[in-house]
C-alpha positions in Angstrom: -24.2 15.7 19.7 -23.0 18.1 17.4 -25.1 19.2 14.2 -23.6 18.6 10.9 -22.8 21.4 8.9 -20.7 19.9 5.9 -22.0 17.6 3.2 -20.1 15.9 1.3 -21.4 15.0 -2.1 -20.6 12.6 -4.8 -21.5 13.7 -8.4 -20.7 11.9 -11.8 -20.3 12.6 -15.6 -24.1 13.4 -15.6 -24.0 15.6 -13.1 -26.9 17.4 -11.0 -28.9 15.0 -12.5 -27.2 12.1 -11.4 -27.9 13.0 -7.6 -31.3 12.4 -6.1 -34.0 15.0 -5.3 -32.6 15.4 -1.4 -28.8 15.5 -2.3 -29.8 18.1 -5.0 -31.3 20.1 -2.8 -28.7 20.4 -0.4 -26.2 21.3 -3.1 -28.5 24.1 -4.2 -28.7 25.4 -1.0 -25.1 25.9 -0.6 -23.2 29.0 0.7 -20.1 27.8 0.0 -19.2 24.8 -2.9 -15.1 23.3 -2.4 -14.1 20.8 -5.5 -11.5 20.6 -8.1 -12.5 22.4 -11.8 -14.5 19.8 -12.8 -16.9 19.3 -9.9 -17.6 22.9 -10.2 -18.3 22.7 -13.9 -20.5 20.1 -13.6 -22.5 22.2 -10.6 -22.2 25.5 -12.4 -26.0 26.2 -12.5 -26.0 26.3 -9.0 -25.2 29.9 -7.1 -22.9 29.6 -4.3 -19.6 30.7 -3.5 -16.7 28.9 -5.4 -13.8 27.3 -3.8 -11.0 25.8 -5.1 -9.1 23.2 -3.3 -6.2 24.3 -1.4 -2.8 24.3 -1.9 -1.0 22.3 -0.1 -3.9 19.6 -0.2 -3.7 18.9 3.9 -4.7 22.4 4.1 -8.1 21.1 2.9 -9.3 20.3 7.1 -8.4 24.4 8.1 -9.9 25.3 5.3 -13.1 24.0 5.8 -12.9 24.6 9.7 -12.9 28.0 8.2 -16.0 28.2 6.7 -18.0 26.4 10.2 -21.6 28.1 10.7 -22.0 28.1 6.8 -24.1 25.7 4.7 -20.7 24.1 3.6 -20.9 21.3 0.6 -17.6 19.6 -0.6 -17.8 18.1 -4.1 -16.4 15.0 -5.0 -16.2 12.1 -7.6 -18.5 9.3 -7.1 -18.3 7.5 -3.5 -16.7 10.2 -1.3 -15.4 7.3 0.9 -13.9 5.2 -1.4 -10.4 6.3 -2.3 -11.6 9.8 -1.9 -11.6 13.6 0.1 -14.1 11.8 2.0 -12.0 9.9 4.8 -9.7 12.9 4.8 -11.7 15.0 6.0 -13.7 12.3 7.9 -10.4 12.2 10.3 -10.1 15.5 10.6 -13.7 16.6 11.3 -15.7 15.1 14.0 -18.4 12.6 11.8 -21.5 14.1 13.7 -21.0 17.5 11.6 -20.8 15.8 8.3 -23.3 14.1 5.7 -22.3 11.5 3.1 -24.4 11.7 -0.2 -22.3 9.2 -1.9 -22.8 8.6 -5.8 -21.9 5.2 -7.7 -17.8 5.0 -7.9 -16.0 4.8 -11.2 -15.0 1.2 -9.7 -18.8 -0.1 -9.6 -19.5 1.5 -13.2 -16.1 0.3 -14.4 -17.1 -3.6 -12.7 -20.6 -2.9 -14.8 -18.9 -2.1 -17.6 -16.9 -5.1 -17.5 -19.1 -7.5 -16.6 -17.3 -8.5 -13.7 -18.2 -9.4 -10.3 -16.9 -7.2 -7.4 -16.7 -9.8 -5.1 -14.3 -11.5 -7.2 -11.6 -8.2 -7.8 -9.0 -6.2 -6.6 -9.7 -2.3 -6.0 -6.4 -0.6 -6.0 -5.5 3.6 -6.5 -2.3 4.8 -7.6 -3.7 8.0 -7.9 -1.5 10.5 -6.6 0.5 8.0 -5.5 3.9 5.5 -6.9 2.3 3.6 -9.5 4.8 1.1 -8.6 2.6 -0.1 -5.6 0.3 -2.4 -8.1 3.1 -4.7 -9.4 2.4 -6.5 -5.8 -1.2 -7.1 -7.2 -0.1 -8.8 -10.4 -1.3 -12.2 -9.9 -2.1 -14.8 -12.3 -6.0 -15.1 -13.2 -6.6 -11.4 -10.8 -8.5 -8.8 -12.0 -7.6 -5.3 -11.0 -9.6 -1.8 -10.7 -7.3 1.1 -11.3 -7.6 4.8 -10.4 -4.7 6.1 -12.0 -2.7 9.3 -11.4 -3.2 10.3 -15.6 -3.4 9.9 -19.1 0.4 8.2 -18.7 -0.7 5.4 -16.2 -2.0 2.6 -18.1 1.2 2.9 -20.6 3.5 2.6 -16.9 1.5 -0.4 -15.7 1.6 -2.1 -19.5 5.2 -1.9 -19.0 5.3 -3.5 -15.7 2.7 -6.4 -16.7 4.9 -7.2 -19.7 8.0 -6.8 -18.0 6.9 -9.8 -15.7 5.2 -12.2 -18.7 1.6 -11.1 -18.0 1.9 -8.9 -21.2 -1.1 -11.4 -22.9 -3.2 -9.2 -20.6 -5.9 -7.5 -22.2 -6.3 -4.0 -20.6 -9.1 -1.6 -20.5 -9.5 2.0 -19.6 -12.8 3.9 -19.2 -12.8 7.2 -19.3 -15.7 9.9 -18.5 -18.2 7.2 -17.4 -22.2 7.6 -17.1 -21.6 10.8 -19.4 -22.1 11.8 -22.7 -18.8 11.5 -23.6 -18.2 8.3 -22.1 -14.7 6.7 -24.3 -13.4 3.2 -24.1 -10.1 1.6 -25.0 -9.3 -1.7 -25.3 -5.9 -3.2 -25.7 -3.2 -5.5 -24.6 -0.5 -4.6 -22.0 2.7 -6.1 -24.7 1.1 -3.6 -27.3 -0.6 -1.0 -25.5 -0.2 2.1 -27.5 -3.6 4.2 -26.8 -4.1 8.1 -26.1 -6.4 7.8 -23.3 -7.9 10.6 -21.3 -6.1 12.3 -18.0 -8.9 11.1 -15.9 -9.5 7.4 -16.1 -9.8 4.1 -14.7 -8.0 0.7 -16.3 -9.1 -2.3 -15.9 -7.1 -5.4 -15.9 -7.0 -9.2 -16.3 -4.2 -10.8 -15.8 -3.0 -13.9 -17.8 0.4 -15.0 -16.9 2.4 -16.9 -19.5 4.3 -20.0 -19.0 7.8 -18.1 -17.8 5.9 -15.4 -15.7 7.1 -14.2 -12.9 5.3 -15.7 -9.6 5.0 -13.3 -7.0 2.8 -14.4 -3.9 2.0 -12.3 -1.2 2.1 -15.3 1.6 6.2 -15.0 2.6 9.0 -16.6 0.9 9.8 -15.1 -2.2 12.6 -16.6 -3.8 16.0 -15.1 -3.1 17.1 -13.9 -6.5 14.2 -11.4 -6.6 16.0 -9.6 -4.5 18.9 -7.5 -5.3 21.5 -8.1 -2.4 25.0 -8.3 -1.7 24.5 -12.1 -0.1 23.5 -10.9 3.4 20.1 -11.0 3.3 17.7 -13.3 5.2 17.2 -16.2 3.3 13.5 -17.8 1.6 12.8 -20.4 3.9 14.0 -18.8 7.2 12.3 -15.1 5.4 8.9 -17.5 5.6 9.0 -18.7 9.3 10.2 -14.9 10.5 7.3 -13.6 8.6 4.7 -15.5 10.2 5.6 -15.0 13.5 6.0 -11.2 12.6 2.5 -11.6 11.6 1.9 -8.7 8.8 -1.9 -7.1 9.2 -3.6 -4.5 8.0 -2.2 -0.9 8.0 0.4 -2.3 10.6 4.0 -0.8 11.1 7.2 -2.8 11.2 10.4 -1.7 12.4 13.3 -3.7 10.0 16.3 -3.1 12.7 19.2 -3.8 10.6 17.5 -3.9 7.4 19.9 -5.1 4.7 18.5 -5.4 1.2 14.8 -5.1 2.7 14.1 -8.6 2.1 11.7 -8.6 5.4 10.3 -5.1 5.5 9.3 -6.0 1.8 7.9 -9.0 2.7 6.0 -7.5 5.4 4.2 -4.6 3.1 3.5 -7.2 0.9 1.8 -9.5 3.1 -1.3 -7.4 4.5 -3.2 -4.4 2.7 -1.4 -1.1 3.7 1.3 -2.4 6.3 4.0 0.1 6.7 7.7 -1.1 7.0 10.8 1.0 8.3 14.1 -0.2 7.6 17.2 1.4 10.0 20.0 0.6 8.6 23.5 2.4 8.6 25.1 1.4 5.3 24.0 3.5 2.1 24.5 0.8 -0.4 22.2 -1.5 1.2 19.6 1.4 1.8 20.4 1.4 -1.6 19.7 -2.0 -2.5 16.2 -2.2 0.0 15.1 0.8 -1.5 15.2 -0.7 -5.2 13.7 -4.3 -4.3 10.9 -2.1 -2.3 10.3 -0.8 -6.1 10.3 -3.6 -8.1 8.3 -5.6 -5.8 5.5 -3.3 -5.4 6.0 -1.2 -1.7 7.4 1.7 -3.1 6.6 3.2 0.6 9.2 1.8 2.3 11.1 3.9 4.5 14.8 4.0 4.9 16.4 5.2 7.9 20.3 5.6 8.0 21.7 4.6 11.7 21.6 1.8 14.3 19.9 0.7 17.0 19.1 2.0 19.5 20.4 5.6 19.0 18.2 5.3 15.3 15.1 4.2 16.6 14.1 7.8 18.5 11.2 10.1 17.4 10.0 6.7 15.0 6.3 6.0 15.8 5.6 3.4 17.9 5.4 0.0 16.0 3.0 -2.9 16.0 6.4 -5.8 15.2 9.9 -5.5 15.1 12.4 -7.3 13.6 16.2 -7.3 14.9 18.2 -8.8 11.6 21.6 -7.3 12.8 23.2 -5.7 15.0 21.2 -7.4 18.0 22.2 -6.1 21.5 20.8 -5.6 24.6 20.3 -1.8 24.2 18.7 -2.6 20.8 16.1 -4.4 22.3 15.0 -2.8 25.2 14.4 0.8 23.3 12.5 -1.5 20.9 10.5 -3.6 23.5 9.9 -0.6 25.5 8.3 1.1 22.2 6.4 -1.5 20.8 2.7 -1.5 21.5 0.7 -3.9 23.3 0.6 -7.1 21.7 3.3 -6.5 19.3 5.5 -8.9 17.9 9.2 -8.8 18.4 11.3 -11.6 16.3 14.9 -11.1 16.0 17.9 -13.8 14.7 20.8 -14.7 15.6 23.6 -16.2 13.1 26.9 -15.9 15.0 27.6 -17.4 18.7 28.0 -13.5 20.1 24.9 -12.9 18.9 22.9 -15.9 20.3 24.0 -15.7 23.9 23.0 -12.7 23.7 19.7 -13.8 22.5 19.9 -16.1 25.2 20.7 -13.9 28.3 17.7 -11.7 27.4 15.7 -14.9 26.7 16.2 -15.8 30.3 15.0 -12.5 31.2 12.3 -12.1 28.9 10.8 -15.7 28.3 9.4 -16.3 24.4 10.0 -18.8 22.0 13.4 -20.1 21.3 13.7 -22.4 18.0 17.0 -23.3 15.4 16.2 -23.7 11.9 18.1 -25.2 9.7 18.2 -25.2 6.2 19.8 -27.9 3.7 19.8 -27.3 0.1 20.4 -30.0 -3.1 23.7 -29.3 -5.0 25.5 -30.6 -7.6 28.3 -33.2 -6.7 30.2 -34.3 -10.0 27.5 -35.6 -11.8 25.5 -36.5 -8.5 23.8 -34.7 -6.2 24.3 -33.7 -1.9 22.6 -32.0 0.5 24.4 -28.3 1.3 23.9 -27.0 4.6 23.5 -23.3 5.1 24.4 -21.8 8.2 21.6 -22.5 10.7 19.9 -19.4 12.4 18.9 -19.5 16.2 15.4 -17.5 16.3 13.8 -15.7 19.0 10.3 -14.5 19.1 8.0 -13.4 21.9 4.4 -11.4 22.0 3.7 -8.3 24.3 1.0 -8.7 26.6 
């Protein structure tokens, strides 16, 4: 087993004497110290050789490789694990050459702070990252931790609450926590007008009025949230594709024949970092997917111009695909042959060419057939009738 030769620290606002006896010790015995400005001001007693961190930032793993055979300590802010340097370098390092010392994070002193329960919260970053990505968040009654990217942030994410009728919510940011100059602001998101500090975390609660805008996560948005030119795949047929797609956790989706996005957003939404790429070949409904991936919260969507199969090569392998156009028998067998085990495949079928061919690699392929059909209330004169949309043949089928 290999003998760990980098620590990673957390330290606070209070600095060396925030850590405990052992994790000072190891910081004063440090050759070499890596952090940003401020870890290194609030370490300066200590004598060690100063490093900066790198630029580019992925430079960070060759740059520590670099210092090997030296008592190596990289500074960080509060849990090193938690939204931090910390799992960076944890994937690039084996973990039996490093030590955690982690310190409270800003969200536990911001939950103390509050009075709320952790348990009962959402924990989100947008720090270096689209702030866009916590409009999928805003919930009625949620309460949402914030790392934000600076001193603009909470003013962005006012914007967006308000935007969407949640601007009743009160909003708080917390700046320099556990030190002396520990700053609060309180506000709500309508009137937010505050000068807050670069370096901050916001709290909010969000209180929906009575016209907000409902935005689950489960599948089966409604269709006007989505900007489209009409060929889209529809709420109630969106909801059953979803949960056969079956969104997890960090998961990757390949949107053959994306259109407006509808599904790849759907599928980002649905499960805490799932990934979505969309291949499709016409610009204005890259267009179109790229702004409902924007307004709805995924800003990480990603938009490839081509078509099946030809599009699909040098994408990493995904864990579902869906085939929303454009289905053919080339198209599926680069994307079968790429998915990875137990993988999803769910594609649909609104014309008769497309369903027999649905069918002729049914018969090949086994999986589930199904036809779902749709029927909407309309006006008729001053009554009402049912009106049919066009019913959609679905295939969907699980590799084992």
């Amino acid at each position: 087993m290999s003998t760990p030769w980098l620590h990673i620290v957390g330290i606070g606002e209070d600095g060396m004497d925030g850590l405990t006896p052992a994790t000072r010790a190891v910081v004063e015995a440090a050759e070499v110290i890596i952090g940003g400005d401020r870890h290194h001001r609030l370490s300066d007693a200590v004598t060690a050789e100063r490093v900066a961190w790198p630029s580019p930032f992925d430079a960070l793993i060759s740059t520590l490789n670099g210092y090997r055979g030296r008592r190596v300590v990289v500074l960080a802010t509060g849990d090193p694990l938690w939204f931090s340097v910390g799992a960076r370098i944890g994937r690039g390092i084996p973990p039996g050459e490093i030590v955690y010392h982690p310190q409270l994070s800003a969200f536990q002193l911001a939950s103390a702070r509050m009075g709320w329960s952790m348990a009962d919260l959402e924990t989100l970053t947008v720090h270096g990252r689209p702030v866009e990505q916590m409009i999928a968040f805003i919930q009625p009654d949620a309460r949402l931790l914030i790392l934000t990217t600076g001193a603009e942030t909470p003013g962005q994410i006012a914007r967006f609450l308000t935007e969407r009728g949640f601007g009743r919510s009160p909003m708080t940011v917390l700046a320099n926590m556990g030190g002396a100059g520990e700053v609060r602001f309180d506000g709500l998101a309508e009137s937010w007008d505050h000068e807050v500090p670069a370096f901050n975390t916001l709290a909010v609660d969000c209180v929906a009025a009575p016209g907000a805008a409902l935005l689950p996560r489960v599948p089966g948005l409604a269709d006007d949230l989505f900007v489209s030119d009409g060929t889209m795949t529809k709420r109630e047929v969106r909801a059953v594709t979803l949960a056969k797609l079956m969104p997890m956790r960090g998961a990757l989706l390949w949107d053959i024949g994306t259109g407006c996005g509808s599904v790849a957003v759907e599928w980002m939404r649905g499960a805490r970092y799932a990934r979505a790429v969309g291949i499709e070949p016409r610009a204005d409904r890259r267009s179109m997917a790229a702004a409902n991936a924007l307004a709805l919260g995924v800003p990480g969507l990603r938009l490839v111009e081509g078509e099946a199969p030809a599009a699909l090569d040098g994408l990493e392998a995904p864990d579902a695909v869906f085939i929303g156009g454009g289905l053919s028998a080339e198209a599926f067998g680069a994307a079968w042959a790429a998915l990875k085990p137990l993988g999803r495949l769910v594609a649909n079928a609104v014309t008769i060419e497309s369903e027999q061919v649905m069918l002729a690699l049914h018969a090949r392929h086994g999986g589930e057939l199904c036809k779902i059909q749709v029927a909407r209330a309309e006006a008729v004169g001053r009554m009402s009738g049912w009106k049919p949309a066009m019913p959609v043949t679905q295939w969907s089928l699980v590799k084992r």
